[in-house]
C-alpha positions in Angstrom: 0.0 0.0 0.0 2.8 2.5 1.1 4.1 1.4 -2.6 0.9 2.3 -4.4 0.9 5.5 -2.4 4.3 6.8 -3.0 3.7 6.0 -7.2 0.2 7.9 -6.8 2.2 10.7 -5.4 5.0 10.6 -8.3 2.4 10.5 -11.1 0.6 13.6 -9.5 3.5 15.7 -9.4 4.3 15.1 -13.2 0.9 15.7 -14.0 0.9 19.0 -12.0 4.4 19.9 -13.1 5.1 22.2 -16.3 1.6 23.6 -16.3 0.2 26.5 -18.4 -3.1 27.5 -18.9 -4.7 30.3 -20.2 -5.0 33.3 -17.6 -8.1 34.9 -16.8 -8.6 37.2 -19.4 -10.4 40.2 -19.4 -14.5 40.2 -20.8 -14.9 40.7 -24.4 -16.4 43.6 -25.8 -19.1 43.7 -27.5 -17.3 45.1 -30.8 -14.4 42.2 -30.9 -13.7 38.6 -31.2 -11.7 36.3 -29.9 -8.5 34.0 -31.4 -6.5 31.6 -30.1 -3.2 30.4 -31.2 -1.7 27.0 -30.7 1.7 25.8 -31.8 1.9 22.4 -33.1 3.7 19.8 -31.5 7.6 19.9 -32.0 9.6 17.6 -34.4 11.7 15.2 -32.7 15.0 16.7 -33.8 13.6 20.1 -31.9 13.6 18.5 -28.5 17.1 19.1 -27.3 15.5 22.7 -28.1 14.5 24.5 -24.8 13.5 28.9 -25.4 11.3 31.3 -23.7 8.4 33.6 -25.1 8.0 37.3 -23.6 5.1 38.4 -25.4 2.8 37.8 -28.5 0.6 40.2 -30.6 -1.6 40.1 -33.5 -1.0 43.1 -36.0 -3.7 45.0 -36.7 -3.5 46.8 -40.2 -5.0 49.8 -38.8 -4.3 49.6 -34.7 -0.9 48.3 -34.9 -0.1 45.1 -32.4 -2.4 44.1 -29.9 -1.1 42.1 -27.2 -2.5 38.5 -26.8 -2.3 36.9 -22.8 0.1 34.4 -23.0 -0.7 31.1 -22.2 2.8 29.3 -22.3 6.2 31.6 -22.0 8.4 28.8 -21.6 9.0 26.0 -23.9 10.8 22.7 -24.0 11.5 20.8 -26.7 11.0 17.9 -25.2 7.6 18.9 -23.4 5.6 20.2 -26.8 5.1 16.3 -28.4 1.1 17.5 -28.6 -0.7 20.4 -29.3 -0.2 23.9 -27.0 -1.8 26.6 -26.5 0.2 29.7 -26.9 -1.7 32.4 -26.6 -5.5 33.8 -26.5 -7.2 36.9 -26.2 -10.0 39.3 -27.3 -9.3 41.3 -30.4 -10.8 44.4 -32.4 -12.7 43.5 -34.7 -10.9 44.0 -38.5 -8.4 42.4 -40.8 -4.7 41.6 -39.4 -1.3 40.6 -41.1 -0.3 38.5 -38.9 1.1 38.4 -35.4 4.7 39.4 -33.6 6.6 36.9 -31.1 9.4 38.4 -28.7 11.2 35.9 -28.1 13.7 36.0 -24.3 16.6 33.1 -23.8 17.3 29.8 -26.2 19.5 27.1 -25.1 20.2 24.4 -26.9 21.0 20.6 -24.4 24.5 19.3 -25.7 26.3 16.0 -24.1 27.8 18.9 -21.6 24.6 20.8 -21.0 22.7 23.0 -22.0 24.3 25.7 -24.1 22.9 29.6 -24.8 21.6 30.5 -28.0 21.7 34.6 -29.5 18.7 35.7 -29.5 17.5 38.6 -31.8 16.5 41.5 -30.3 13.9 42.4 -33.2 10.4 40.7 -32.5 9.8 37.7 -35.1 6.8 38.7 -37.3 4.6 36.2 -38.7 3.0 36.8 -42.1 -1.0 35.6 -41.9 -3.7 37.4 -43.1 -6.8 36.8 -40.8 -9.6 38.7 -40.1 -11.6 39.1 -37.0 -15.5 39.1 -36.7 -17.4 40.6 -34.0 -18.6 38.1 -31.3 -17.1 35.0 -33.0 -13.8 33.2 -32.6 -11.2 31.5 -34.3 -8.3 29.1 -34.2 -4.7 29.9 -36.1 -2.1 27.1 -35.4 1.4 27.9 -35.5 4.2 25.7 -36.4 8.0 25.8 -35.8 10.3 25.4 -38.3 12.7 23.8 -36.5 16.1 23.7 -39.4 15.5 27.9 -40.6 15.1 28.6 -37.0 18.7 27.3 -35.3 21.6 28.7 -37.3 24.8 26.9 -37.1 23.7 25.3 -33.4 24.8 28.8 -32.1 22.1 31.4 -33.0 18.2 31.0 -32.6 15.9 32.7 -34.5 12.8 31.2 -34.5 10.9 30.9 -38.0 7.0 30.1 -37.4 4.3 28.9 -39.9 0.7 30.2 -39.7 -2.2 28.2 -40.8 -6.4 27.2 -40.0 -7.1 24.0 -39.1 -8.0 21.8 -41.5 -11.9 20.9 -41.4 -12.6 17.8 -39.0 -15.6 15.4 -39.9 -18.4 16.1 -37.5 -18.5 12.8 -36.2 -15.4 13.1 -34.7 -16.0 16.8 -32.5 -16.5 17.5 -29.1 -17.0 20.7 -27.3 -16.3 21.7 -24.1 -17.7 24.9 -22.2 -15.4 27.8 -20.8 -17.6 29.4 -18.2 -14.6 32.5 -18.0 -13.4 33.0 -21.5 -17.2 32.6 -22.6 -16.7 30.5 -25.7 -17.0 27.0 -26.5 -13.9 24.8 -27.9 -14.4 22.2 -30.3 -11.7 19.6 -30.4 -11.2 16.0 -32.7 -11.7 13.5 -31.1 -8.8 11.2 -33.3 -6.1 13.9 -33.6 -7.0 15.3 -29.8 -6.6 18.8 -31.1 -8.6 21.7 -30.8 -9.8 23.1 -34.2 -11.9 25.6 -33.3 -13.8 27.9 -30.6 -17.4 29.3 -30.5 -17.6 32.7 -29.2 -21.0 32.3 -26.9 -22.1 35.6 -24.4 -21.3 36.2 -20.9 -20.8 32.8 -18.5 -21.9 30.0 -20.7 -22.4 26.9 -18.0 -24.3 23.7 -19.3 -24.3 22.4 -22.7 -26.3 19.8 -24.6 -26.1 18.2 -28.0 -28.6 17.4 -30.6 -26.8 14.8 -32.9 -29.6 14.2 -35.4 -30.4 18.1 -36.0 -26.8 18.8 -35.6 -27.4 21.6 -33.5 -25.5 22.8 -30.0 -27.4 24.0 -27.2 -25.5 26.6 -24.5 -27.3 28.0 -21.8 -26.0 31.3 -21.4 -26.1 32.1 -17.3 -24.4 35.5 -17.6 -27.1 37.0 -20.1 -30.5 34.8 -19.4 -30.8 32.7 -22.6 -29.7 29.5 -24.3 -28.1 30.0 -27.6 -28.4 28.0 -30.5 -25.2 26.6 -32.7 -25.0 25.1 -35.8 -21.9 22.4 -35.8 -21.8 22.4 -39.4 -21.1 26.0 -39.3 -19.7 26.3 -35.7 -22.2 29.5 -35.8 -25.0 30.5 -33.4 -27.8 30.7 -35.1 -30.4 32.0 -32.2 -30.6 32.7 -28.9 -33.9 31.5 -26.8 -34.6 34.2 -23.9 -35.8 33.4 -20.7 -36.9 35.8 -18.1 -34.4 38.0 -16.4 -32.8 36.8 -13.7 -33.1 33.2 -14.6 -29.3 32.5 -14.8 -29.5 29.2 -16.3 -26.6 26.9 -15.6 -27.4 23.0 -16.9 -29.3 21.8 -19.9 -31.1 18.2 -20.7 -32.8 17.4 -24.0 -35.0 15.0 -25.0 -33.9 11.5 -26.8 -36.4 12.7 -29.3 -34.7 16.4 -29.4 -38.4 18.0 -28.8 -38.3 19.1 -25.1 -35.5 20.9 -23.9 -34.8 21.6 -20.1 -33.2 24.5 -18.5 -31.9 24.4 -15.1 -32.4 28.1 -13.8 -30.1 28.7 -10.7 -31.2 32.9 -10.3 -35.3 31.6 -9.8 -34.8 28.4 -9.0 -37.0 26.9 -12.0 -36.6 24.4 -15.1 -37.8 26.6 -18.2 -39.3 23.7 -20.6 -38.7 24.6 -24.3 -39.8 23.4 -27.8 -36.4 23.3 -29.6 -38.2 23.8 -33.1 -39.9 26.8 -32.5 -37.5 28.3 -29.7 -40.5 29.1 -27.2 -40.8 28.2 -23.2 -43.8 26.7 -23.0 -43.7 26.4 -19.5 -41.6 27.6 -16.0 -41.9 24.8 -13.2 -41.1 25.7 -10.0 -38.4 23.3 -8.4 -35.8 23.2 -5.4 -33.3 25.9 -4.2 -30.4 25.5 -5.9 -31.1 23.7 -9.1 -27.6 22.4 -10.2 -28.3 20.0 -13.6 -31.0 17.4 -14.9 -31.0 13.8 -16.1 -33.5 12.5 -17.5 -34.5 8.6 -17.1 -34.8 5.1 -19.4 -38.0 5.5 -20.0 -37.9 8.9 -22.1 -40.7 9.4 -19.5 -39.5 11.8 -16.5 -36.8 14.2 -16.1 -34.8 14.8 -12.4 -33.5 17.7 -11.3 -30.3 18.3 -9.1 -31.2 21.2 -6.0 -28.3 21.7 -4.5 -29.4 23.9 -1.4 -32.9 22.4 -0.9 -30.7 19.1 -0.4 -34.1 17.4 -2.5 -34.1 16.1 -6.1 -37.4 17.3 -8.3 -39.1 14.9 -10.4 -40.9 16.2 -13.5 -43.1 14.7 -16.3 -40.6 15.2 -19.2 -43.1 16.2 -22.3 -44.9 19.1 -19.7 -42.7 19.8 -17.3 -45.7 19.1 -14.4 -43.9 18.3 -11.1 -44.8 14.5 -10.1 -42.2 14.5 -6.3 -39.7 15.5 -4.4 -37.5 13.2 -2.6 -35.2 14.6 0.1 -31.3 13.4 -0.5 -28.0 13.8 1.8 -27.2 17.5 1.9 -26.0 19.4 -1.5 -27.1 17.2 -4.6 -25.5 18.4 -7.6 -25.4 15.4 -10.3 -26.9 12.5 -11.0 -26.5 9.1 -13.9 -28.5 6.0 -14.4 -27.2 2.5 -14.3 -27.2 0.6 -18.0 -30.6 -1.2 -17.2 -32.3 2.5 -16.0 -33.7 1.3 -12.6 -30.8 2.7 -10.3 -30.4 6.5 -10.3 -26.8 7.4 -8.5 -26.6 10.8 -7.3 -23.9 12.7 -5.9 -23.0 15.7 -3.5 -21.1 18.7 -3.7 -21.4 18.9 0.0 -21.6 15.6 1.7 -19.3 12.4 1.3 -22.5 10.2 0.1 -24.2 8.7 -2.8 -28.0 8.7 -2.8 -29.5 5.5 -5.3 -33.0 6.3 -6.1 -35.1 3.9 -7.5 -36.7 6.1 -10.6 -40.0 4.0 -10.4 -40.9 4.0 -6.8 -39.1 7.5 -6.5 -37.4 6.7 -3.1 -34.5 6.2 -2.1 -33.3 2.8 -1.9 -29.7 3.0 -0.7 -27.2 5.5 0.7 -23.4 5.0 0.5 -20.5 6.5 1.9 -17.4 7.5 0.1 -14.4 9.2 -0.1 -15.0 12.8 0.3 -17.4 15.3 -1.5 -17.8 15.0 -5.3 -18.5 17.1 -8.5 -19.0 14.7 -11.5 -20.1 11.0 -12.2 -19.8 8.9 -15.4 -21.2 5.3 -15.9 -19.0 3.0 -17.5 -21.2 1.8 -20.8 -19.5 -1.8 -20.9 -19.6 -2.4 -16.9 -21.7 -0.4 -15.4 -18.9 0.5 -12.7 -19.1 4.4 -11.6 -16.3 7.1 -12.2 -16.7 9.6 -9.0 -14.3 12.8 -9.2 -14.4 15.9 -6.9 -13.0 19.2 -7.1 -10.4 18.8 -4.5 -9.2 15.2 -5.2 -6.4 14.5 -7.5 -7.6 11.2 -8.7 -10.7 9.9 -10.0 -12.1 6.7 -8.3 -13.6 3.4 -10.5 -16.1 1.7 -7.9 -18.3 -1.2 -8.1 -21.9 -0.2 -8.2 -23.8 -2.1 -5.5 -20.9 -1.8 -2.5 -19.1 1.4 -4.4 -15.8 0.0 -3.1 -12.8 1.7 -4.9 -12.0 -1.0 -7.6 -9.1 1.0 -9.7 -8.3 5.0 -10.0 -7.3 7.7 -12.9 -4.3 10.1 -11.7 -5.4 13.4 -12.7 -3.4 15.8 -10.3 -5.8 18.1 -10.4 -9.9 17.8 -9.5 -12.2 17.0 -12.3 -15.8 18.8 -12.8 -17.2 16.7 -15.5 -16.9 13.5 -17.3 -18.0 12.8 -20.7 -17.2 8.8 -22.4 -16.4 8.1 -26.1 -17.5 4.5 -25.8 -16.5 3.4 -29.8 -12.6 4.9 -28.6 -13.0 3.6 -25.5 -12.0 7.0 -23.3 -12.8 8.6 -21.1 -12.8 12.5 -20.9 -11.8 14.5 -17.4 -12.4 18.1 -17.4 -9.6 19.8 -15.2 -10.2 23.5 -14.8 -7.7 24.5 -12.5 -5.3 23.9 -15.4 -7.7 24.6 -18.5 -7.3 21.5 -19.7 -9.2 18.0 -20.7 -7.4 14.9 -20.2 -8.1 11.9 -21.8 -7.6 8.4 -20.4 -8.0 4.8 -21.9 -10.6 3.4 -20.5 -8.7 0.1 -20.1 -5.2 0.9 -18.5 -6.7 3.6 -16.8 -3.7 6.0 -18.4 -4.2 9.3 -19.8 -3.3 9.0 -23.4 -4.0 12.8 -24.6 -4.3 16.2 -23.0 -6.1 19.4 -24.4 -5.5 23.1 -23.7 -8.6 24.6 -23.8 -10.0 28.2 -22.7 -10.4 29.2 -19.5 -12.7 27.9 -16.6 -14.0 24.3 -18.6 -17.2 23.4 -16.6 -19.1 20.9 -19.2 -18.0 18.7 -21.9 -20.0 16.5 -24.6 -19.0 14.7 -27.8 -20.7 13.4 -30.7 -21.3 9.8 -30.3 -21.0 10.3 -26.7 -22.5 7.3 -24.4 
């Protein structure tokens, strides 16, 4: 045991070590968009390669440079084997040439050490014409050219390529929610890069995803609506207002995509919606505290999360009519169904339990301890054994689902606030927001075989052909 711990604690500090993230930016205006720039992963002959970024721009053919926040300033060789992001930021809207790097130290590891490289002391411009829309986003990747950019293992002067993602199949997206940057990335699933970002309004929270209709649904908590995307386009389309106030923070749809549910934290209500013609038809009074909503098997009855009532709503699905409340161990804030639909496990934000409801009796049948307080669940689809990750924890626990003994873990260094499965890849996707970042772990070995650098403050993630 004192073995297992000590290699828990190594793999931790890895994963927490070399961390970069994008900072908390300021809020976009309404007259700019937003771009974020990612450098490619390095060729193997760059990884003895080890330099340090000051600053980054984009050049405005009117404005002159406008700085970007940096994102990573110091970069290894050796470290950049997958995608990074470099920089981010909100930007005027207009046409720009390109963007300007200053670049600080370069060193270059020999059999001795590390030795300096000369540095420039003009700022490396990078030729790409771009230009930026008002309230939407978009993705440039850079790529260094390792050969042009060391000269005669002595000087350093790096040489970048600018380009736009190449279009990814829609079958192979996901998107995950930046409740701070307010904007959406979209990542592929195969390459496990991120290819684009949605520009959404102020403090986007819950997502869900119509597959069929191709269409993205963001509730909006900062500005009172849920707005409508088009994946094809990776534009929204609409926006569906709800009252002021509202503040809606989790959405549920429908199997059949014609009910939409909106959990409203400001009034403490789920706002049912026809998706078609983009109208509440009705405003149900639930708990305090309404945190997300799953709805059941049976297409039949939808359950909402109250986090400060400590009670769980249950709702007829197609009218939103409330049917019970059942009270739960304090601070309910998720909930998933077993395979089979008849066991509904729901966790707490504030309390070290597991509530199992039986969804046709509508009580609770069983109440089980665990580790500490929790934030996200995920079934898996091939054994029906339960992921549990909290905030504070820097693993995520695989437990059996009748005892919920701890079976096998996922190191994450970092808590996890949401868990979406890719069940034909067999992954499993851990949002980490304390380092912007989505990690992705075979669902086998249990190791994380991909990381993502995404914007800042992920709270919700869903994929096409999710489970």
């Amino acid at each position: 045991m004192r073995s297992a711990r000590s290699s828990l604690l190594v793999i931790c500090l890895a994963l927490l070590g070399c961390q970069a993230g994008l900072p908390l930016s300021r809020v976009r205006l309404d007259d700019e968009g937003i771009v974020y720039l990612y450098l490619q992963p390095l060729a193997r002959e760059a990884e003895r390669l080890q330099f340090t970024i000051e600053s980054v721009s984009a050049a405005h053919r009117d404005l002159g440079e406008v700085p970007l926040a940096l994102a990573l300033g110091e970069l290894r060789g050796s470290e950049l084997r997958r995608q990074r992001l470099l920089a981010a930021g909100p930007l005027p809207a207009g046409d720009y040439s390109g963007f300007v790097v200053r670049t600080g130290k370069a060193s270059l590891r020999g059999e001795e050490g590390p030795a300096a490289l000369l540095v420039p002391e003009a700022p490396t411009r990078i030729e790409f014409g771009f230009t930026v829309r008002r309230g939407e986003g978009s993705i440039v990747s850079l790529a260094l050219r390792y050969a042009q950019s060391v000269e005669a293992g002595f000087r350093f002067s790096p040489a970048f390529a600018a380009f736009a993602p190449e279009r990814t199949a829609v079958g192979l997206l996901g998107f995950v929610v930046n409740s701070r940057s307010s904007d959406v990335s979209v990542f592929d699933k195969r390459s496990m890069q991120v290819v684009g970002v949605i520009a959404t309004g102020r403090e986007p929270s819950g997502i869900a995803l119509d597959q069929l209709a191709r269409r993205l649904y963001v509730a909006v908590s900062g500005e009172d609506g849920v707005e409508v995307v088009d994946i094809m386009s990776g534009t929204i389309v609409d926006r569906i207002r709800l009252s002021p106030g509202d503040e809606p923070v989790a959405l549920a749809l429908a199997p059949d995509g014609r009910t939409l549910l909106s959990a409203n934290r400001g009034s403490n209500t789920v706002s049912v919606i026809d998706p078609a013609s983009r109208f509440e038809r009705a405003k149900v009074q639930v708990g305090s505290g309404p945190r997300s909503i799953a709805i059941d098997r049976t297409r039949r009855r939808a359950f909402v999360f109250n986090a400060f009532s400590n009670t769980v709503a249950v709702l007829d699905l197609a009218s939103g009519a409330p049917i019970r409340s059942i009270a739960t161990a304090p601070g309910p804030v998720r909930g998933q169904f077993n395979r089979r639909g008849d066991r509904l496990y729901v966790i707490h934000e504030t309390s070290a339990w597991v509530t199992v409801i039986d969804p046709v009796t509508l009580t609770v049948s069983a109440r089980l301890p665990v580790r500490s307080a929790l934030a996200a669940i995920e079934i898996d689809p091939g054994t029906d054994f339960v992921y549990l990750a909290g905030r504070g924890e820097p693993t995520v626990g695989l437990h059996e689902p009748f005892s919920f003994a701890p079976v096998d873990f996922v190191a994450t260094g970092a808590g996890v606030v949401d868990m979406a499965t890719d069940r034909e890849a067999n992954t499993l996707y851990l949002v980490v927001p304390d380092r912007n970042r989505v990690l992705v772990v075979d669902r086998i070995s249990k190791r994380t075989v991909g990381e993502l650098d995404v914007g800042d403050g992920p709270t919700w993630i869903t994929l096409i052909g999710e489970n």
